[in-house]
N, C-alpha and C positions, 0 to 999 in steps of 0.2 A: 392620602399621603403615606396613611402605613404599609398600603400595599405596594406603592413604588419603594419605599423605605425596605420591603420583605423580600422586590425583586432584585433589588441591588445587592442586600446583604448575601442573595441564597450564589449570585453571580461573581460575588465575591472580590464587588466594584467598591473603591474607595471613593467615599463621599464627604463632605461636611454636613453634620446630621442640623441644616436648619432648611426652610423651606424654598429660600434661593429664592425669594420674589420680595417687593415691597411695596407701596404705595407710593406713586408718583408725589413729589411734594409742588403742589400749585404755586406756581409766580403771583397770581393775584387770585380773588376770589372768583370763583365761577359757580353757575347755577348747577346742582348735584341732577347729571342723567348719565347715564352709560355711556355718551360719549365722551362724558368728561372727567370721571373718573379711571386713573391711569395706572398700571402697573407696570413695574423695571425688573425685567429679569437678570439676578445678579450674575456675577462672575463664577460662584461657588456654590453648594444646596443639591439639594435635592431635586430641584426641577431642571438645573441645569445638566444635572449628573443623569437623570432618566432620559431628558430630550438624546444628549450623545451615546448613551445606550443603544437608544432608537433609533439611532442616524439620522436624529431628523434637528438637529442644529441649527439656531433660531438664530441668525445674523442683526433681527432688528430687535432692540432690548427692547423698547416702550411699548405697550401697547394698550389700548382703551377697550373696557371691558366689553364694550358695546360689539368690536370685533370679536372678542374672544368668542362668547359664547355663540355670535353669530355664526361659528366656524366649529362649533360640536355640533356631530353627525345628530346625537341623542335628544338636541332641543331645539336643534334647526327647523325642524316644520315649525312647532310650537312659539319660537320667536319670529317665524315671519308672518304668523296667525297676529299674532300681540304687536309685532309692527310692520303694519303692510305695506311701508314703501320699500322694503330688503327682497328682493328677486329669493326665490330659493336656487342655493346652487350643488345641494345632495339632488339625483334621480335615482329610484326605486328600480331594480333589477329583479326578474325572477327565471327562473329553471336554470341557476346559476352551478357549470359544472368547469374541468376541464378534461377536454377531450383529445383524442389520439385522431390523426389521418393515417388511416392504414395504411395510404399509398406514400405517404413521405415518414412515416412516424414522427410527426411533427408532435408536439403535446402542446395545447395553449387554453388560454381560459377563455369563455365565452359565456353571455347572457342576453337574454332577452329585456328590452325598456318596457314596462309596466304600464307607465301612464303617462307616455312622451312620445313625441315621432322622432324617431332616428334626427330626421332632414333638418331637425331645429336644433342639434345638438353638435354639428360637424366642427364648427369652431369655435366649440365649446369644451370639448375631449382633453382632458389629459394625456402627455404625449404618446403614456404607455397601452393608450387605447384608440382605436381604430374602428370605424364600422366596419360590420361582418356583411359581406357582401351577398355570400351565402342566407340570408337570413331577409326578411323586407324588415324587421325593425329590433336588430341585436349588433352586440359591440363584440369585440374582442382584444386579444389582447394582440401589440404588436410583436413583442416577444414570445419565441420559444424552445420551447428545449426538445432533443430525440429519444424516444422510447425504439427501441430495436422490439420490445415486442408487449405487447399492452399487458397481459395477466402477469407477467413474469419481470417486473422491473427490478433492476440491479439497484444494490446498496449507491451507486456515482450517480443512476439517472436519477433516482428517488432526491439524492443530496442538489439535482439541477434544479429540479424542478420546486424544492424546498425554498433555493434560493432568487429563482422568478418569483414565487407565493409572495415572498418575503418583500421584493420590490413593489411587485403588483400592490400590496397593503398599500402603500400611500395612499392611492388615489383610489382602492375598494375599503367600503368600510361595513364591519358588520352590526347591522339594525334587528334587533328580534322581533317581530310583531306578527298577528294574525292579518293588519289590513298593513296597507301604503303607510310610513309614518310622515317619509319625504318625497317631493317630487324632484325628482333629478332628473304551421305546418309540421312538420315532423323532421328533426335535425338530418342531416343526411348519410344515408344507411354507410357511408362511406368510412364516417367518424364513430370511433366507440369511444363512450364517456368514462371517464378514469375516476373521477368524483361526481357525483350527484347531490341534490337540493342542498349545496350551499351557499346559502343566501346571504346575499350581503348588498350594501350601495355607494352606485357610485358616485365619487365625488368630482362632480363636473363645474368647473370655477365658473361664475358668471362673469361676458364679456358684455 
């Protein structure tokens, strides 16, 4: 909370310095489990003032913890370990970069599935990703921005491509680990990679 509190202050975002959230108040008693314990995200605070920072502005106020934390990237394996009727809906990405087509200067992001087959994930994608056809089991992204020339990007193409990064976050999220935390050839000489081993995962909704 102090570090959203430090991000808004340094943004120079006006807030109501409380935490914007509260505990559902029960109509009758119910038995205490995560799905029935409930939080109401207020009108004003700190969580609501970070979400619209974010752009990611939360239309349903209530919700039960049981979803919350089922929907953090950082303990989603770990809670579908502890309750294994919840599908996982993070999959693990690696040689995650994005890359230039020399022959269009297209730039878009691309990665390899880890520990999934492509073919079980087609109507499972977020919209901003697409299978890489180019690839037998990597996604990419469907957006992209042009680089006129890969070493030498201009201050406007560097500001495009910031802001696909920026979109693309929703639905990529970044995981640190040395193995898999969640289950969610040789690239072609054609493409040069613009970023390299950035790793991260993606969040694929289960349907």
């Amino acid at each position: 909370m102090n570090a959203a509190k430090a991000l808004l202050e340094a943004k120079g975002i006006a807030y109501e310095p409380y935490h914007g959230v509260t505990k559902e108040k029960a109509k009758q008693k119910r038995k205490i489990s995560l799905a029935n314990l409930r939080i109401v995200i207020k009108q004003d605070g700190i969580t609501p003032s970070i979400s619209s920072y974010f752009g990611e502005v939360e239309t349903q106020k209530t919700h039960s913890m049981e979803d919350l934390l089922y929907n953090l990237p950082f303990i989603h394996r770990t809670y579908c370990l502890t309750y294994t009727s919840r599908r996982d809906m993070f999959f693990s990405l690696k040689n995650c970069e994005y890359v230039r087509d020399e022959s269009t200067g297209y730039v878009f992001f691309r990665g390899d599935l880890s520990d999934v087959a492509v073919s079980s994930l087609k109507r499972k994608l977020p919209a901003s990703i697409v299978v890489d056809s180019h690839q037998p089991n990597a996604i990419r992204s469907l957006d992209h921005v042009v680089w006129a020339n890969t070493n030498r990007a201009s201050p406007s193409e560097i500001q495009d491509l910031s802001k696909l990064h920026q979109k693309l976050r929703a639905d990529l999220h970044y995981i640190n680990g040395s193995v898999p935390l969640v289950l969610k050839d040789d690239w072609s000489a054609a493409f040069t990679a613009v970023f390299a081993d950035y790793r991260i995962g993606c969040d694929a909704p289960a349907q």
